[in-house]
Structure formats: structure tokens, C-alpha cells
LOSEVO-133746 format. One record per residue (C-alpha): x, y, z; chain. Coordinates in steps of 0.5 Angstrom, whole numbers, always signed. Layout:
N
{{X; Y; Z}; A} ...
% end
This chain:
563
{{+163; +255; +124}; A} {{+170; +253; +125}; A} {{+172; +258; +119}; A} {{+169; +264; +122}; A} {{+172; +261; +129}; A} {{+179; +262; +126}; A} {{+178; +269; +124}; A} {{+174; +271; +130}; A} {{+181; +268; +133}; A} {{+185; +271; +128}; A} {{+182; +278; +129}; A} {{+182; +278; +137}; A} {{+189; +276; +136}; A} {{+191; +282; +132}; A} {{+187; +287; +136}; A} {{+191; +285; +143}; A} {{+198; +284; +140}; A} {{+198; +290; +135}; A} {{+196; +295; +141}; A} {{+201; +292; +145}; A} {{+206; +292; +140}; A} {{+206; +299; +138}; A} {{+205; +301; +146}; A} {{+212; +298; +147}; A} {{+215; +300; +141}; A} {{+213; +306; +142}; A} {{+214; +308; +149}; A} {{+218; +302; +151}; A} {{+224; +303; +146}; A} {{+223; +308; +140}; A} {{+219; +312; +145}; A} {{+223; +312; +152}; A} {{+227; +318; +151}; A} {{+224; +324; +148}; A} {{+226; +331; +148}; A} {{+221; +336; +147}; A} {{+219; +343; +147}; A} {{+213; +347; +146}; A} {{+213; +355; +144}; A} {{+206; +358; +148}; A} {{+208; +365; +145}; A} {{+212; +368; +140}; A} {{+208; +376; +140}; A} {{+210; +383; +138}; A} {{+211; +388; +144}; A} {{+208; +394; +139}; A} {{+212; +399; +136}; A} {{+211; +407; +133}; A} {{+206; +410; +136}; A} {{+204; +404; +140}; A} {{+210; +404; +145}; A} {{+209; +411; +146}; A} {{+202; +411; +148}; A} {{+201; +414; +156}; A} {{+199; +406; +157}; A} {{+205; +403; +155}; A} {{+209; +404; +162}; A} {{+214; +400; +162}; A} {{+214; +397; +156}; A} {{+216; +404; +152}; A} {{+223; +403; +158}; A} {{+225; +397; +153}; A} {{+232; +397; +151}; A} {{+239; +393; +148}; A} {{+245; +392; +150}; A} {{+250; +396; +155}; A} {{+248; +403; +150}; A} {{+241; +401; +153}; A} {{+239; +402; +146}; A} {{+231; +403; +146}; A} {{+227; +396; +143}; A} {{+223; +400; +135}; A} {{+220; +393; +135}; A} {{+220; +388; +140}; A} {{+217; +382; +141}; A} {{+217; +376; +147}; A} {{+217; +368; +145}; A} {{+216; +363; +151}; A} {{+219; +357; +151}; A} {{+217; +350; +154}; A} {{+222; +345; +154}; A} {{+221; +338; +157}; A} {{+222; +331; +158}; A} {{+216; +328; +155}; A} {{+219; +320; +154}; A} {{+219; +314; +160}; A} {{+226; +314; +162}; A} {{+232; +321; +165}; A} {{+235; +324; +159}; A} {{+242; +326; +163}; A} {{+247; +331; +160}; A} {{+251; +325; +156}; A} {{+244; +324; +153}; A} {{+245; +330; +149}; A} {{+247; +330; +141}; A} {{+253; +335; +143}; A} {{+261; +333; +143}; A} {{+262; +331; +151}; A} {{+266; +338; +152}; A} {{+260; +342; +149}; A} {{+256; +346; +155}; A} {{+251; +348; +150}; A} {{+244; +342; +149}; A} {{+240; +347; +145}; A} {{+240; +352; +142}; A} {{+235; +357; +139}; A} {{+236; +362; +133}; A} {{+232; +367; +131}; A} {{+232; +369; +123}; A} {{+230; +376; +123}; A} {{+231; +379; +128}; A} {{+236; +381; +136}; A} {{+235; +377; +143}; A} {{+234; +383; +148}; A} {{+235; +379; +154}; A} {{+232; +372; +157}; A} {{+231; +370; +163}; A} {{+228; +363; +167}; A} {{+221; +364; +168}; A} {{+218; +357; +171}; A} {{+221; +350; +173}; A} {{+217; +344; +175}; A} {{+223; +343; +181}; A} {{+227; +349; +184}; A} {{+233; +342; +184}; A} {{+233; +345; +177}; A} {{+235; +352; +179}; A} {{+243; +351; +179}; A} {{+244; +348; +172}; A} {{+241; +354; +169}; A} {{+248; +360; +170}; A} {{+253; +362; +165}; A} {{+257; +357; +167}; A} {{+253; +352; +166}; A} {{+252; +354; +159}; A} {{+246; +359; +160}; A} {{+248; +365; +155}; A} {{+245; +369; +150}; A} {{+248; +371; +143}; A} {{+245; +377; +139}; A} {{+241; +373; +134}; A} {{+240; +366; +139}; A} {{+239; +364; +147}; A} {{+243; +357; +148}; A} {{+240; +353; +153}; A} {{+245; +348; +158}; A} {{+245; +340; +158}; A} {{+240; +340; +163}; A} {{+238; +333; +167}; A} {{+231; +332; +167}; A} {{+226; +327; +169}; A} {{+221; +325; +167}; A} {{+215; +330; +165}; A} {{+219; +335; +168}; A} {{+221; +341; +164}; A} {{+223; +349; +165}; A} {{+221; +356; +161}; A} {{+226; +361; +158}; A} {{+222; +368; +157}; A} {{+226; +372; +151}; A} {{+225; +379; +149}; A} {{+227; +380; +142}; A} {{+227; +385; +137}; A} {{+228; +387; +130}; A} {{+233; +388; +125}; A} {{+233; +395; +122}; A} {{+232; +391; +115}; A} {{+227; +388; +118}; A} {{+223; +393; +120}; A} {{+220; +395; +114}; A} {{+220; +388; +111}; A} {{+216; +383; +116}; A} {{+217; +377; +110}; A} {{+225; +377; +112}; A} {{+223; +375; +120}; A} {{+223; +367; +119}; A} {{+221; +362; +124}; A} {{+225; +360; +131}; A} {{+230; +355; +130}; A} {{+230; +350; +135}; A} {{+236; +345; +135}; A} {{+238; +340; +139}; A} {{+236; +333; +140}; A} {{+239; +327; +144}; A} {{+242; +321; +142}; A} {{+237; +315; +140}; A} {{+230; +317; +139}; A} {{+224; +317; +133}; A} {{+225; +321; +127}; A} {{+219; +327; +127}; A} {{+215; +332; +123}; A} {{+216; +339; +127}; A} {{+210; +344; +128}; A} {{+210; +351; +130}; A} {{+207; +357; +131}; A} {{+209; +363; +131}; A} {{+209; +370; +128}; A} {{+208; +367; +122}; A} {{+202; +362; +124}; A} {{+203; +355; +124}; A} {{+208; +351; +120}; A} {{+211; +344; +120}; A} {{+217; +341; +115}; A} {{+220; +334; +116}; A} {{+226; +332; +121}; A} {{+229; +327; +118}; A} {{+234; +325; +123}; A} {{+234; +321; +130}; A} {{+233; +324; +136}; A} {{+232; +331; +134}; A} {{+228; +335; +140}; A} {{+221; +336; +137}; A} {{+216; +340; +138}; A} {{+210; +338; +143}; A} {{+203; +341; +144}; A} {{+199; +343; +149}; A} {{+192; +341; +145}; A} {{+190; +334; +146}; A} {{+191; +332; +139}; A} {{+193; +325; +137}; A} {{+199; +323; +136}; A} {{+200; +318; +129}; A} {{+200; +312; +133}; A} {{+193; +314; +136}; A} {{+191; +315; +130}; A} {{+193; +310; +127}; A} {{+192; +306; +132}; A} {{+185; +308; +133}; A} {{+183; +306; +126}; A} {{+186; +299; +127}; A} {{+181; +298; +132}; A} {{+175; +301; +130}; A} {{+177; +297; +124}; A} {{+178; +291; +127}; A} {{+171; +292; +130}; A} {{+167; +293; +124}; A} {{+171; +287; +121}; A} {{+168; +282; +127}; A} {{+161; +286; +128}; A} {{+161; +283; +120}; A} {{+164; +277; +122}; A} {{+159; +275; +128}; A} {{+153; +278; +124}; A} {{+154; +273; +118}; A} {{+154; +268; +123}; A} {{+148; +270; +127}; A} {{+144; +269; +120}; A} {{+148; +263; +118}; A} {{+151; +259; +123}; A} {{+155; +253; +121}; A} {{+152; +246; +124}; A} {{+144; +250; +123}; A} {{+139; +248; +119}; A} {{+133; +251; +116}; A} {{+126; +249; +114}; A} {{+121; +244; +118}; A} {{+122; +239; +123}; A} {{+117; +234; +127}; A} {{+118; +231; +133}; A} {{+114; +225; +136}; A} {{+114; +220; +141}; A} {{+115; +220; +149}; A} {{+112; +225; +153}; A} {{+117; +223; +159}; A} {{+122; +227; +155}; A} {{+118; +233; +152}; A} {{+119; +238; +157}; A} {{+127; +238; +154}; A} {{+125; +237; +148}; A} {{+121; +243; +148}; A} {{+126; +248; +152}; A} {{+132; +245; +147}; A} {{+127; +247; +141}; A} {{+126; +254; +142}; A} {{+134; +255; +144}; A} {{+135; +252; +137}; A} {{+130; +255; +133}; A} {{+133; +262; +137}; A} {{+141; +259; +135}; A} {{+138; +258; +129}; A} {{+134; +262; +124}; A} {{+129; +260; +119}; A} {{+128; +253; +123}; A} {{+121; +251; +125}; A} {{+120; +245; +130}; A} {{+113; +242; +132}; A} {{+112; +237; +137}; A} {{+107; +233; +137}; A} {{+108; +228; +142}; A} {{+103; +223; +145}; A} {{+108; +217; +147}; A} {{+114; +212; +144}; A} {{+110; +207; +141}; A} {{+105; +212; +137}; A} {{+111; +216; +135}; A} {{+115; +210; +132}; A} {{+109; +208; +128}; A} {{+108; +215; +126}; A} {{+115; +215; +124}; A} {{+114; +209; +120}; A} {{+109; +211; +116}; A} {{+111; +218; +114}; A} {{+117; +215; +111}; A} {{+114; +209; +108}; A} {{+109; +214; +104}; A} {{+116; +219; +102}; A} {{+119; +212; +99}; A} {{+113; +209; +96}; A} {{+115; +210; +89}; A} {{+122; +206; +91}; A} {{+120; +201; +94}; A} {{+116; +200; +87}; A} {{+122; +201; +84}; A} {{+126; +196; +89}; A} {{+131; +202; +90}; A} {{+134; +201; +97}; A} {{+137; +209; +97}; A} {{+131; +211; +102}; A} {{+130; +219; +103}; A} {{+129; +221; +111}; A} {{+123; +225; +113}; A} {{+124; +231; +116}; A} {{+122; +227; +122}; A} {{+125; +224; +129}; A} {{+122; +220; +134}; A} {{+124; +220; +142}; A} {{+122; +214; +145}; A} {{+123; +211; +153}; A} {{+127; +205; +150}; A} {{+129; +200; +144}; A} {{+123; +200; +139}; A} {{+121; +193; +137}; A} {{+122; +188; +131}; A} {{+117; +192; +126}; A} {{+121; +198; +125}; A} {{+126; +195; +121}; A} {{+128; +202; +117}; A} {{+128; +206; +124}; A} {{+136; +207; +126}; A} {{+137; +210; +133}; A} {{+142; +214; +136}; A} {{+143; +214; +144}; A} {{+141; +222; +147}; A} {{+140; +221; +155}; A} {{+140; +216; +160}; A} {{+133; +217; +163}; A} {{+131; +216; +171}; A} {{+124; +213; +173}; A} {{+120; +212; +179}; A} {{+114; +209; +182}; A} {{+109; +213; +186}; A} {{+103; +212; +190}; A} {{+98; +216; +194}; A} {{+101; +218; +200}; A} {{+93; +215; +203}; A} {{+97; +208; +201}; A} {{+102; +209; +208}; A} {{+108; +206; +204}; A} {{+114; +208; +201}; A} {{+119; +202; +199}; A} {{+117; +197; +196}; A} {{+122; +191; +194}; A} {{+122; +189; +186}; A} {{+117; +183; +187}; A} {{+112; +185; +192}; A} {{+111; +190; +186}; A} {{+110; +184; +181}; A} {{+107; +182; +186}; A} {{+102; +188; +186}; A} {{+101; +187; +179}; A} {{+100; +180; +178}; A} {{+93; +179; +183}; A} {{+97; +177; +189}; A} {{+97; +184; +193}; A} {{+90; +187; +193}; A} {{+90; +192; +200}; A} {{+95; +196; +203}; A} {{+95; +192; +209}; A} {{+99; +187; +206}; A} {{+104; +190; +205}; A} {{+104; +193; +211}; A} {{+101; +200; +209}; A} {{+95; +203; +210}; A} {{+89; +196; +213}; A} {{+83; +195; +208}; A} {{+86; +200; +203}; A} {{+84; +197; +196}; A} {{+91; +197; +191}; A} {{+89; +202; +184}; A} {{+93; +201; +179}; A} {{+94; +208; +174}; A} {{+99; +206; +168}; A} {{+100; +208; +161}; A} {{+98; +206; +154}; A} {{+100; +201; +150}; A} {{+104; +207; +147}; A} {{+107; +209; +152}; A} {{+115; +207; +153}; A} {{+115; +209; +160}; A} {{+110; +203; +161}; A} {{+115; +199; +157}; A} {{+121; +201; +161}; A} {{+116; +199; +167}; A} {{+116; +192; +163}; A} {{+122; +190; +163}; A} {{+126; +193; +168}; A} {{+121; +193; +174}; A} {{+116; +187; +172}; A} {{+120; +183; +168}; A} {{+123; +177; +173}; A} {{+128; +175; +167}; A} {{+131; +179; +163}; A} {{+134; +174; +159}; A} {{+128; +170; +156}; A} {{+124; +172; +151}; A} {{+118; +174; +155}; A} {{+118; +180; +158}; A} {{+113; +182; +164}; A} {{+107; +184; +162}; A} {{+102; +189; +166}; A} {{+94; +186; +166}; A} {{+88; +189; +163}; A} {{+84; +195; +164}; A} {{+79; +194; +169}; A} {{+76; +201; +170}; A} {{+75; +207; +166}; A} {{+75; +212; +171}; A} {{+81; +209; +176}; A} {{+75; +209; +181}; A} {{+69; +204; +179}; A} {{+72; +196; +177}; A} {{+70; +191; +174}; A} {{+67; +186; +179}; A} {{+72; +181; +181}; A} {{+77; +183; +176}; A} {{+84; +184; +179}; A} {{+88; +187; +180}; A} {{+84; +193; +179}; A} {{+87; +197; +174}; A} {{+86; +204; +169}; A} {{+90; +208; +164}; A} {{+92; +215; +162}; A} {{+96; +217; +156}; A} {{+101; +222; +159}; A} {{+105; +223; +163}; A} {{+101; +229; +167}; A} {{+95; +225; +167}; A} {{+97; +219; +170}; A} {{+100; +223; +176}; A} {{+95; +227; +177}; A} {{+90; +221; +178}; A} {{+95; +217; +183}; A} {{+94; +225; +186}; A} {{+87; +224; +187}; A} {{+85; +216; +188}; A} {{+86; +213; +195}; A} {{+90; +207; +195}; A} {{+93; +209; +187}; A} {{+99; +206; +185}; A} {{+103; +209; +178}; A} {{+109; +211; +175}; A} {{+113; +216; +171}; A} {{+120; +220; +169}; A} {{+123; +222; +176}; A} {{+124; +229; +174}; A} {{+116; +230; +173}; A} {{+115; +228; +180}; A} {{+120; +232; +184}; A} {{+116; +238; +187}; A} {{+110; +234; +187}; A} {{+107; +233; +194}; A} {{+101; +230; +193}; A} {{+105; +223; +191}; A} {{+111; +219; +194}; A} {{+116; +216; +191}; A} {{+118; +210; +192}; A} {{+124; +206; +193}; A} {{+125; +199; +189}; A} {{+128; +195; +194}; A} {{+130; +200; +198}; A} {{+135; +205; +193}; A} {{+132; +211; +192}; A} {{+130; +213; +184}; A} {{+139; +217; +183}; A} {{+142; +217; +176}; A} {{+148; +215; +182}; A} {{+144; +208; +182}; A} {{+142; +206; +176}; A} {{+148; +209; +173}; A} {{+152; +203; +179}; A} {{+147; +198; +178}; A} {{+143; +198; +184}; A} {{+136; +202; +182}; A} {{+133; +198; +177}; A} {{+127; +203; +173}; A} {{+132; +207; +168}; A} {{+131; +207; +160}; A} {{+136; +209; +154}; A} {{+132; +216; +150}; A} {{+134; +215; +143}; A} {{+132; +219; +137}; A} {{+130; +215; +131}; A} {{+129; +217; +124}; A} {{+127; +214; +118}; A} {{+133; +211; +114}; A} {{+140; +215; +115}; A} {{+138; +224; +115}; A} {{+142; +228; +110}; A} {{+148; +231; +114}; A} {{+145; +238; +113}; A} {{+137; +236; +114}; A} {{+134; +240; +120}; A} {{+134; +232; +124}; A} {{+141; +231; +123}; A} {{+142; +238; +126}; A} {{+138; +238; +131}; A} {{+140; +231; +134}; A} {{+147; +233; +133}; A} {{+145; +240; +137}; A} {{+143; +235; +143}; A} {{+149; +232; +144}; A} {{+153; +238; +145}; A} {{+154; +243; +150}; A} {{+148; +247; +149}; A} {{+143; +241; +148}; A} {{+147; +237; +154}; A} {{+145; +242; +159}; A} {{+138; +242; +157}; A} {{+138; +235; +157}; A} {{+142; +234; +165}; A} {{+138; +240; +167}; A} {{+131; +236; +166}; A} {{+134; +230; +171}; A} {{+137; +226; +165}; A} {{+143; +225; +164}; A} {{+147; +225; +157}; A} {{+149; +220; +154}; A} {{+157; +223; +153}; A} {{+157; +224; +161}; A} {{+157; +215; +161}; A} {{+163; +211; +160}; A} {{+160; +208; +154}; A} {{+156; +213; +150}; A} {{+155; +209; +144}; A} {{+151; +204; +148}; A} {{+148; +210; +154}; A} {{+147; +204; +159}; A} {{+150; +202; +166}; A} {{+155; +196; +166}; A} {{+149; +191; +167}; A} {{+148; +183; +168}; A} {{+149; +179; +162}; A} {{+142; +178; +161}; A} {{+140; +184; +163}; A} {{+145; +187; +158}; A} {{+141; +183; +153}; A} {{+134; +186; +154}; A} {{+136; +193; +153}; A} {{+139; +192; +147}; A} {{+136; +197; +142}; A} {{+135; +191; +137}; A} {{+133; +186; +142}; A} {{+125; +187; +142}; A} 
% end
């Protein structure tokens, strides 16, 4: 992916700074002074019998010099100049030595000027350059135009009668197009384009700062041209780019994962499976969760059996199934080819039927409650003659360990760990006779909420994210600190547990397990995993170990090799 990144970077690059550079360079520097012009009429008049018509008016009155000579065939040419660049073009701008009045001169090969006259001027301040004086003048075979000031898109128009040549008259192949000379200091090198009688034609300039020809038709210029190209170049180019990565993107995988273990962390697994499988095209996830404890043992087994023949064999270079399980804590001593990797720091609570008139119970009034010596409500200052019903989860299950060690254990430093009592009812209603405390089980996380929901008197627990808009339970607080990651993360809540994912051995780098593992501890994964109330292992100072800073003894228990 950091391949494809680079050349998404480098093309990104190339598409800003190019356009950007042609723009100043074309506008800002080559481009800051043009001058233009634009022939919109070059037309014969008539001529024989034409100008002779009853219709032809004051066209037949058409006549040269002081002899009033009369026009044989006359023609008009309408002449634009203007200054199309960014910047003034004064008359020291113009490409004539200092003492020459003339800026352009406009010749006529073929034939006679007649006469001219200025027929448009975008600002009447232009009026006064326009005199004999100034330069204005006329010649038989061309008009010169003076060194005229002329702003930015500011411009005038010169109409010019003309008239064949006698050797012209029959020879329309001696008339050659209207020669526009002049030109400013500075400037690009251009291609001229002209229409006239002629019809359209163009030569290359060679020189700088030559006047050229502009057009009235919204036609691209080279640099749009060109330009426009690159751009579109640059588009397909990425489109490319970005479809190869959507169909193979670096860090994805394919073929089929399975996930086992919790069911606390399964609503992120699955939201963070279907973000992976739409990321990542041609990979199948299933999750199969039915609790910590099944799912190591599932683990275990399907990696045992992939690796049965070296085992035999005594070969050490054990393949990794296609398999990850998510447990709420450590996994214990008989796993020993099971290898953890930290994933989130998972908050818990403890929840009662709202009936029971509690909502804070210390860390050893509940191991109290566990143990026989609370049996009602009543003495613990909540509701009177309401017997206490245990609902808890499985042997399976890592929230109950997790319950175990963090809330039930009194020392977490020795080797014996707290311990829940045995089942005493199959329904969490009807006991067995003078078994206490009273007590049931559930083998998920749904299950044990919705019976704490519906049993008078009933105490459970569960991942604190799962009990959020629940309003048929109470959380608890332990000791009076309420279930925050703020608080088990400062020490001061204790029901916390580690999430890990465990595989079979070490996986194949490329392997979907190794993938999707990586895939929830970055950017994506992260967000899935906080906006399920866990918080990422990365987000903690040590993200290795993805525990708060704990006692001594305490550090000890929730260690990943210590059960």
C-alpha cells in the first residue's frame, strides 16, 4: 500500500504544481503583455454591374483620392486591436525605435486604402492618441496605427475601405493577405491565424513579442489544450491506480478466517468484520463465539489436528490455522502453543434487578454475596425479605473469570483465585433446598442480562457496554466508583480485563489472521473497537501489556502467562 500511496502522492503533486506552474508562466511571466488583434471583416464591396444596381446607394458614390477617382472593386477590412495580456502595455512597450510614432502597421498586398476611420473604442480616454499627429496615417498600400496606451482588455477598431489594383482586377490570385506588423517588447513566440478573402490561414512567427492575432470563437488555446490533457491524463492515471488498490489493497488478505471466544467482545468483532470484508475483497469471516474458555479449547484442537503429522515427526515449525480466538483475560497453563496479542482494554459491571433497591456495593460485600454470608436484600440495606439470586455465566466464560479474579478474588497475589459456588437452580427461580447462595447460569452475555431483567432479587454481571441502555437493570458501583475506563485505567474501578487475540503458533504474515489482527489495531479497527466502549490497547502507556498501572500483586495476576 505505501507503493501505491507514493504514486497517488506523486500524481496528486504533478496534477497541482503543473497547472499552477503553466498558469504563472503563462500568464505571470511569458503572458503578461500581449498584444493582439482580430480581423472580424475582410469583404468585397461589389464591383461591375453589382455597384451599379438601383439598390446600391451610396456605395456606387464610393471614390479615391483627391481626383475622387471612383472604387472598380471595393472592399472593407474591420480591424481589432487589443491588449489581451495582465499587465498596461505603454507606448515605450512597443517594438519601434523611440522617435518612431508608428506601433503597427498593416499592409495590403494587392491592393489600395481608400480610407479609414475609427469606429469603436472600449474608453472614449482613448480618442485623443488617435490624430495624424499621433501617428494615425494612411498610405496607399497601408494604414499605420500610433503607440497607443492600452490597459488591460481595452481595445479600438479601425474600418478600412479598400480597393483593387488595376492588375488585380482580373487576377484575384495576385491579392495576398493583410500583413499585420508590429509587436511589443517581451512576449512568447506565436502561430498567426487569419481569415480573410483568402479563407483562414496561419504561418509560424518566430520572433518574440510579435502582435498576434487573437479570435473571437471560444477556442482553446495550446496551453488548455495541453493542459486539459494532462489533467485528464492524470485522472485516468489515479482511477488506475485506485481501482488496483480497491481490488488488492496492501495489508488485506483473502480466503476464510474463523473466530472464536468471547461473546462480550463480539458486537466489535462483528461490526469490524463486515468493515474488513467490504475493505478487503475476497475474504470470508465467520464468528462463531460461545466464550473464552470454548474458544481457546477450539483453538487448541483445530491447531492440534493441522499439526498432528509433526508432532509424530518431532518437527517444531508448527502451521497456524486459519483461526483467532478472543478471550476476556489471560488463557491458563494448558495452552501452551496458544501466543496472545493484546487488542483492547475491556470495562465490566455489575448489575442487579432494579426490585433489589441497591446501587453500590463495596468489593466485599459482594464476595460476601458470593460466599453464603448475604442471603437478602435487606442486609445489605436494600430491599427487606428479597432473597439474593445469583445469575452468572459458564465455566466457559471469561467475563466470569474476569469476575473471579478482579472482584471476587481478596488476594490477588496467591495462587487461589476467587471462586464462584455451584449451580443451585436451572431456571434462576426455583433453588435447591438449603443450597446457598442461590445461584444459576447463562451462556451469554444477552441471556444472563435479560434474566437479571426479569428475576426479582437477581444479581449478575456483564461487559459494561452491553448494559448502557438498558433500563430493566441497575449498574452497580464497586466501592462507590462507577464502571469508566477513566477508572480502571487510575486503578480505582476494579472489574477490567485485557482482550487478546490468540492464534495457533506464530500466523503467516500474509494469512487473513494476521491481517485481520493487524487491521484491529489500526485506524479503522481502533474506532471500532472505542466506539464499542473498549478502549485500544495503543491509546494506553503501555500497550504491550494493555493494563493500567496495578499493585505489585495485582500486576502479577493479570499477567497473560500467569493462569
Amino acid at each position: 500500500m505505501a507503493d501505491i500511496d507514493s504514486w497517488n502522492l506523486v500524481l496528486a503533486a504533478l496534477g497541482v504544481l503543473v497547472p499552477i506552474f503553466l498558469g504563472l508562466y503563462e500568464f505571470a511571466i511569458a503572458g503578461r503583455k500581449r498584444l493582439g488583434y482580430r480581423i472580424q471583416m475582410d469583404t468585397i464591396g461589389g464591383s461591375g454591374t453589382s455597384l451599379s444596381s438601383q439598390d446600391a446607394g451610396a456605395l456606387e458614390r464610393l471614390v479615391h483620392g483627391k481626383d475622387a477617382e471612383p472604387l472598380k472593386a471595393p472592399s472593407f477590412m474591420l480591424l481589432r486591436v487589443e491588449n489581451y495580456g495582465t499587465t498596461n502595455i505603454t507606448p515605450e512597450d512597443y517594438a519601434v525605435p523611440n522617435n518612431d510614432l508608428v506601433g503597427i502597421r498593416v499592409k495590403f498586398p494587392g491592393r489600395r486604402v481608400a480610407g479609414m476611420v475609427i469606429t469603436e473604442l472600449s474608453d472614449e480616454s482613448l480618442a485623443p492618441n488617435f490624430t495624424r499627429r499621433n501617428g494615425l496615417r494612411m498610405t496607399d498600400d497601408a494604414i499605420e496605427l500610433p503607440r497607443v496606451s492600452l490597459n488591460p482588455y481595452q481595445h479600438y477598431k479601425v474600418l478600412v475601405v479598400l480597393d483593387r489594383l488595376p492588375e488585380t482586377l482580373n487576377s484575384p490570385e495576385l491579392i495576398k493577405e493583410p500583413e499585420v506588423i508590429g509587436g511589443i517588447k517581451g512576449g512568447v513566440a506565436r502561430r498567426l491565424f487569419r481569415r480573410g478573402l483568402l479563407g483562414s490561414r496561419s504561418k509560424d512567427v518566430g520572433t518574440f513579442g510579435v502582435i498576434k492575432e487573437t479570435r473571437s470563437e471560444r477556442l482553446s488555446t495550446r496551453l488548455v489544450v495541453v493542459l486539459s490533457t494532462f489533467l485528464v491524463s492524470i485522472i485516468l492515471v489515479q482511477y488506475v491506480v485506485s481501482q488496483y488498490r480497491s481490488n488488492a489493497p496492501l495489508g488485506c488478505a483473502t480466503g476464510h478466517l474463523e473466530i472464536v471466544g468471547s461473546t462480550a467482545f463480539t458486537p466489535a468483532l462483528v461490526e469490524a468484520e463486515a468493515l474488513y470484508e467490504k475493505t478487503c475483497p475476497g475474504s470470508a469471516i465467520d464468528i462463531r463465539t460461545t466464550g473464552s474458555g470454548a474458544g481457546l479449547s477450539v483453538l487448541d484442537d483445530a491447531g492440534n489436528r493441522l499439526n498432528a503429522a509433526k508432532f509424530e515427526a518431532g518437527d517444531g515449525d508448527f502451521t497456524s490455522p486459519e483461526m483467532i480466538a478472543f478471550t476476556d483475560g489471560p488463557k491458563s497453563a494448558a495452552y501452551p502453543l496458544l501466543l496472545p496479542r493484546p487488542v483492547a482494554f475491556s470495562l465490566f459491571t455489575v448489575v442487579a434487578n432494579p426490585e433489589a433497591a441497591v446501587q453500590d456495593l463495596s468489593a466485599a460485600q459482594l464476595r460476601g454475596i458470593y460466599s453464603g454470608q448475604y442471603t437478602e436484600w435487606g442486609q445489605l440495606g436494600g430491599k427487606e425479605g428479597l432473597p439474593i439470586r445469583l445469575v452468572s455465566r459458564d465455566s466457559n466464560s471469561g467475563t466470569r473469570k474476569t469476575f473471579e479474579t478482579h472482584v471476587l478474588d481478596p488476594d490477588p497475589s496467591d495462587d487461589v483465585p476467587g471462586r464462584e459456588p455451584r449451580i443451585s437452580s436451572d431456571d434462576c427461580l426455583v433453588f435447591d433446598p438449603g443450597v446457598v447462595p442461590a445461584r444459576c447460569e447463562r451462556d451469554s452475555t444477552s441471556a444472563l442480562l435479560e434474566k437479571v431483567a426479569s428475576t426479582p432479587g437477581a444479581l449478575g454481571y456483564a461487559e459494561a457496554k452491553a448494559t448502557e441502555n438498558l433500563d430493566d437493570v441497575v449498574r452497580l458501583r464497586i466501592g462507590g466508583q462507577p464502571a469508566t475506563l477513566e477508572g480502571a485505567d487510575q486503578g480505582t474501578y476494579p472489574f477490567w480485563e485485557t482482550v487478546y487475540g490468540y492464534t495457533y503458533s506464530e500466523p503467516e504474515p500474509g494469512s487473513l489472521a494476521a491481517s485481520f489482527l493487524r487491521y484491529l489495531t489500526r485506524d479503522v479497527g481502533m474506532d471500532v473497537i472505542e466506539s464499542h466502549g473498549h478502549l485500544p490497547c495503543a491509546q494506553l502507556e503501555n500497550p504491550m501489556s494493555c493494563q493500567p498501572e496495578l499493585p505489585t500483586g495485582q500486576q502479577a495476576a493479570a499477567d497473560p502467562g500467569h493462569r
